[in-house]
C-alpha positions as CSV (number, residue, x, y, z in Angstrom):
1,X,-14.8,49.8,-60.8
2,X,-16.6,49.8,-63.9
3,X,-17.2,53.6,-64.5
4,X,-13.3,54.2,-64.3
5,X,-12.8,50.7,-66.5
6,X,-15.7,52.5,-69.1
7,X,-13.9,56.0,-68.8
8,X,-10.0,54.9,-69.9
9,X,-11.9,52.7,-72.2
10,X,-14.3,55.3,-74.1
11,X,-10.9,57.8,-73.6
12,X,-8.6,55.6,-75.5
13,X,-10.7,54.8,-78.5
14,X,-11.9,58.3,-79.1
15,X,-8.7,60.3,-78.3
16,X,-10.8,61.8,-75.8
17,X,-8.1,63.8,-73.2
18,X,-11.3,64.2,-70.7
19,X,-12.3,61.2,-70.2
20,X,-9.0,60.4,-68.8
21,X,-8.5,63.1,-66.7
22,X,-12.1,62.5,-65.3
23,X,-10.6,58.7,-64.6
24,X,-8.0,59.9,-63.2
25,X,-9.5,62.2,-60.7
26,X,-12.6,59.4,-59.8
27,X,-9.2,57.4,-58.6
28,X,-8.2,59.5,-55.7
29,X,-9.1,58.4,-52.3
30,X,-12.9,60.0,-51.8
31,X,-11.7,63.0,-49.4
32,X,-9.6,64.2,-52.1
33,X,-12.4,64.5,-54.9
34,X,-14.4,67.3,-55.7
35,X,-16.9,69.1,-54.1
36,X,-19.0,72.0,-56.4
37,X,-22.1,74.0,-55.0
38,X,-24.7,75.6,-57.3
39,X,-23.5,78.8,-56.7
40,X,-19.8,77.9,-58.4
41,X,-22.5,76.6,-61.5
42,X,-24.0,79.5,-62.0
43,X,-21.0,81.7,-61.5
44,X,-18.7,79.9,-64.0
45,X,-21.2,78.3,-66.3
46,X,-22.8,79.8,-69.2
47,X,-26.0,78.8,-71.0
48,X,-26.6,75.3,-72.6
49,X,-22.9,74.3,-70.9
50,X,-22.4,70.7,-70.4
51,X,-20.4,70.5,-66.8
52,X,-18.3,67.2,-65.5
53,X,-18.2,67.2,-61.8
54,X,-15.8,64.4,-61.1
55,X,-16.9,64.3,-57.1
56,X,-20.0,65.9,-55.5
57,X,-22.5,68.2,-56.4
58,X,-24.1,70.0,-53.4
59,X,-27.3,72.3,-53.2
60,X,-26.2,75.4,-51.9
61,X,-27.1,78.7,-53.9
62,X,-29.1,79.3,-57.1
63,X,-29.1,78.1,-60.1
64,X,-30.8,80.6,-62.6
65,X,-29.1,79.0,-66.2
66,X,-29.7,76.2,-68.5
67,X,-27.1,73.6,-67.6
68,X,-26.2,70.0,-68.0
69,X,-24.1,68.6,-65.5
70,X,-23.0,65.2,-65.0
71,X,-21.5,64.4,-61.7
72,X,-20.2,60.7,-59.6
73,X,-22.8,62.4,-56.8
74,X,-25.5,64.8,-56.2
75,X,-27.1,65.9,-53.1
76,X,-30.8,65.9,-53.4
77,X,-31.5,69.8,-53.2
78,X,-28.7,69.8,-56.2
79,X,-30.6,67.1,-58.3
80,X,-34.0,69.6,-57.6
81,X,-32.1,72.6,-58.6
82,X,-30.7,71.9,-61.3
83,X,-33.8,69.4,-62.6
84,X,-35.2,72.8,-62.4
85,X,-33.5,74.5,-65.3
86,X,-31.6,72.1,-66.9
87,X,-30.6,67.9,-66.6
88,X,-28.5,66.5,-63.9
89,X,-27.3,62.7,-64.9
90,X,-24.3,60.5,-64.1
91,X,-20.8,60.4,-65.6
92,X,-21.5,57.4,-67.1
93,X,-24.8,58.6,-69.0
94,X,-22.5,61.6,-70.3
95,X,-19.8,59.3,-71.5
96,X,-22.5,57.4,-73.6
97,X,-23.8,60.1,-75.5
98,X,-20.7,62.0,-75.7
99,X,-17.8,59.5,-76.1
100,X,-15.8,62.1,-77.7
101,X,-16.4,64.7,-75.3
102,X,-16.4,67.3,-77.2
103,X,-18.0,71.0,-75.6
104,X,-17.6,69.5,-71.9
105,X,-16.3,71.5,-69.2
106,X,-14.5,70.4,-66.3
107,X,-15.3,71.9,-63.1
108,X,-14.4,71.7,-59.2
């Protein structure tokens, strides 16, 4: 898989701890990987936060803060909500404008 090949990759030449514990997690078998809704966003997320989902993103609840939040899936109704206030993209966009991974938070 490429993303967890570009992950270890990106983690070992910056020293970045997250990008290897995101690999690590994108490894396990896909009923043990995360599962986040909106609502746990909103809840545990401040302002301008930049959010790794290392699973699924799904659209239940409101989302009423400025986020960034990279995830390996989204549902569509998560992709609109969050569109709506802040930027949903893919784990491997984040890794390529942040390959140090600094100010990321880990979620799910």
């Amino acid at each position: 898989m490429a993303l967890l090949q570009l992950l270890k990759k990106t983690a070992i030449e910056n020293k970045a701890a997250v990008w290897k514990r995101v690999a690590s997690d994108l490894e396990k078998p896909t009923r043990q990987r995360r599962i986040v809704n909106i609502y746990k966003l909103e809840k545990h997320c401040k302002d301008n936060d930049v959010v790794v989902v290392p699973g699924k993103v799904l659209g239940t609840g409101e989302l009423n803060k400025k986020v960034t939040v990279a995830a390996y899936n989204f549902s569509g109704q998560a992709v609109e909500k969050i569109s709506a206030k802040g930027k949903a993209m893919s784990i491997r966009e984040l890794v390529e404008k942040n390959p140090q991974g600094k100010k990321i938070r880990l979620m799910g």
